[in-house]
C-alpha positions in Angstrom: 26.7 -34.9 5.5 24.8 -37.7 6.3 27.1 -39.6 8.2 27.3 -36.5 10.6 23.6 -36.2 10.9 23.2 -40.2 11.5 25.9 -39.7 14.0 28.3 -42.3 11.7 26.6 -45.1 12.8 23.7 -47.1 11.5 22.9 -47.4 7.7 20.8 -44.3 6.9 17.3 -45.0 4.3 16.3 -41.6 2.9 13.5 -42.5 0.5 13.9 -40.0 -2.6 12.2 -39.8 -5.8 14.5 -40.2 -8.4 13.7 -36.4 -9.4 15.4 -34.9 -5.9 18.4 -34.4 -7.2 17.2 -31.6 -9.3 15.9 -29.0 -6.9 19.1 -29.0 -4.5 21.4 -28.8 -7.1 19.7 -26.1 -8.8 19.8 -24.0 -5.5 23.2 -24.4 -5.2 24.1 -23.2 -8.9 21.4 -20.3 -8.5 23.5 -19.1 -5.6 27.0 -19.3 -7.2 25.2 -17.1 -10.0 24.4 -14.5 -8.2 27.1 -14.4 -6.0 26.4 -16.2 -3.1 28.8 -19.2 -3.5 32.0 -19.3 -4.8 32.7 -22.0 -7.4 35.0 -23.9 -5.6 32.2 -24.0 -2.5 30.1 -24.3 -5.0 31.9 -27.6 -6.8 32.7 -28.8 -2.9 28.4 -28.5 -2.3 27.3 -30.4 -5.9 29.9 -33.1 -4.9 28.8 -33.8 -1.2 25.0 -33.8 -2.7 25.9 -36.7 -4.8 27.7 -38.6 -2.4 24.8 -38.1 -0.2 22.1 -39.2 -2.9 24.1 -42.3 -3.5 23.1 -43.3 -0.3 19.5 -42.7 -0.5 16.5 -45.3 -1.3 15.1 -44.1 -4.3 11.2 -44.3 -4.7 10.8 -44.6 -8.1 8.0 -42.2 -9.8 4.4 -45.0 -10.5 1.5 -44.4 -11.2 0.7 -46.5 -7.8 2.8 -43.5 -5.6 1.3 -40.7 -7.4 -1.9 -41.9 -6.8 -1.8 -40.7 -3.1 -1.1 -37.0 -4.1 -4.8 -35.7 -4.8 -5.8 -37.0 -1.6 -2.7 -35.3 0.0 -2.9 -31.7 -1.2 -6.8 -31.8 -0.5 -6.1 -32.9 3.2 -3.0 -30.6 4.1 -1.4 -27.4 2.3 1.1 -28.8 0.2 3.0 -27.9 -3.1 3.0 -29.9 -6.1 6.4 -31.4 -5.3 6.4 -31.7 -1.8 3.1 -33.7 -2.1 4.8 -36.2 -4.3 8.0 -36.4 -1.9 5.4 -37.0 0.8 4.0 -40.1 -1.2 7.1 -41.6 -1.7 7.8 -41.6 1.9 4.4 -43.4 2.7 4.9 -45.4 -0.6 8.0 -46.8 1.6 6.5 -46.8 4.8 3.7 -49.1 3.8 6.1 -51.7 2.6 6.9 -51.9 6.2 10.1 -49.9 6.1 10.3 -47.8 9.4 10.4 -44.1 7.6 11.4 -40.5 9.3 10.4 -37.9 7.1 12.7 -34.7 7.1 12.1 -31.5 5.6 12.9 -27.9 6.0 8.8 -26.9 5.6 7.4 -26.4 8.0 3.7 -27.2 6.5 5.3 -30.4 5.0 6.6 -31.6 8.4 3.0 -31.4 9.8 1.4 -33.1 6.8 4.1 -36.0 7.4 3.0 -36.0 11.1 -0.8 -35.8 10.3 -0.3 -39.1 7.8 1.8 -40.9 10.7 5.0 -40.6 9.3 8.1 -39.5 12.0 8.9 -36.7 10.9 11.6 -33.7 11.5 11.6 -30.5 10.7 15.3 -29.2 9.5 17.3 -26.4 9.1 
């Protein structure tokens, strides 16, 4: 998946908290419970989302990164979460790291814009 996104080519650095994992696949089992996914998509989706977080630079959870979320949900509407995914992005960026933030949130994807992140929205 993110091979075909990066178009094959470069190396692709996703910054992730190590806690990402949990949300997707969560989704994806929800879905086969109530129907929405069969369990062989459903085995096909949890594989490709580890494959795909193998790849990703992992942010770890400090005290130094967290310490940007009360400033972030004060500035821009922002759940709990996505605050802290936003840190972890800027956590990378100010190491010098060139960052694109992606998200499928619309209000996210502006906050990323507003802190001078590059950011896309998705999906």
């Amino acid at each position: 998946m993110l091979g075909e996104i990066n178009g094959g080519g470069r190396p692709l650095c996703l910054p992730q908290s190590p806690l990402r994992a949990g949300p997707g696949t969560a989704a994806v089992a929800r879905q086969h419970r109530e129907g929405a996914v069969t369990e062989t998509s459903r085995d096909a989706i949890l594989a490709r989302l580890n494959r795909d977080f193998a790849q990703m630079t992992v942010v770890e959870v400090r005290a130094a990164m967290l310490s940007r979320v009360p400033a972030l949900v004060v500035r821009w509407p922002l759940r709990g979460y996505d605050a802290v995914q936003l840190a972890a992005a800027l956590t990378l960026q100010a190491t010098g790291v060139s960052t694109t933030f992606w998200a499928s949130d619309a209000n996210l994807v502006a906050a990323a814009l507003g802190e001078g992140l590059r950011a896309t929205e998705i999906g």
